[in-house]
N, C-alpha and C positions, 0 to 999 in steps of 0.2 A: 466545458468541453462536453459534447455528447458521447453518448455511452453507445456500444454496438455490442452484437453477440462474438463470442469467442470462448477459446477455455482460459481460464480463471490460471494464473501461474503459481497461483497457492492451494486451491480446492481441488485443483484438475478438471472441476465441472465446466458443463459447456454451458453459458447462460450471458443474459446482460451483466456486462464489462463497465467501469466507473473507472475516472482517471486518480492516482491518489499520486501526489508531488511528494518524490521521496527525501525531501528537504522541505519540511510545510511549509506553504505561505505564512504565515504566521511569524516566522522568522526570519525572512528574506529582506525585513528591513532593519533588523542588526547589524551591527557594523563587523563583528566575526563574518556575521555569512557572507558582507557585502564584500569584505577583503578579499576571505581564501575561495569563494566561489562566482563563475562567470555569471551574467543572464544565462544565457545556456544550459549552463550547472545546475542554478536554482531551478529551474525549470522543468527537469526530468521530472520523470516520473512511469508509474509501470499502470497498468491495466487490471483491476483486479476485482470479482463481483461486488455485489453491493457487500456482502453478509462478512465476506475477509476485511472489505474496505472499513467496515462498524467495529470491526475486531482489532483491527490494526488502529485504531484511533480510544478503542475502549482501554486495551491493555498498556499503552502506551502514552508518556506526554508527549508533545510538540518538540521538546529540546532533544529529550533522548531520540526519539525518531529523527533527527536533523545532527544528532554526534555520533549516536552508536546505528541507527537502523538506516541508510540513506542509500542502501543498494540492495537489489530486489534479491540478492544470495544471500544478503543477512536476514531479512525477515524471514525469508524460507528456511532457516536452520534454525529459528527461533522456534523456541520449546514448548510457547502457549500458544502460539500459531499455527505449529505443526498438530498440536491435540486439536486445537480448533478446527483444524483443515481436516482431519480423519474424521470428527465427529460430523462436518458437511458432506461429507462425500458417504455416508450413512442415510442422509437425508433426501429424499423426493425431490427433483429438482419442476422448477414450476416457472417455463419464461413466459414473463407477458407482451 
């Protein structure tokens, strides 16, 4: 998916947006996710800059993002995101 400018629902910054599937691909062909979740379901996913998207994939596996992290009001109340997210918004923003 292509990426456009908007603000970040993590950083608050205004900058290019990346799509991140709040159920990774990665697991969408387990038979758990194939069960309790639709195509549809697997499919979401939220808008979020490059630097949250690197963040959200650094602090996190694939499984726990896909049990405990799969809706974009958990990530944002998550505690090394939210340090993460204040320490960006600190930062010069620079869109190319």
């Amino acid at each position: 998916m292509a990426d456009h400018i908007d603000q970040c629902p993590l950083c608050q910054r205004q900058l290019h947006l990346t799509f991140h599937h709040l159920i990774p691909k990665k697991v969408h062909r387990r038979k758990r996710f194939r069960k309790n979740f639709s195509a549809s379901e697997l499919a979401r996913g939220v808008w979020v800059c490059r630097e949250c998207h690197n963040a959200i994939h650094r602090f996190f596996d694939e499984m726990t993002l896909a049990r405990e992290l799969n809706e974009l009001s958990l990530l944002q109340s998550e505690p090394r995101l939210i340090k993460h997210a204040e320490w960006l918004r600190k930062r010069r923003v620079r869109v190319r």
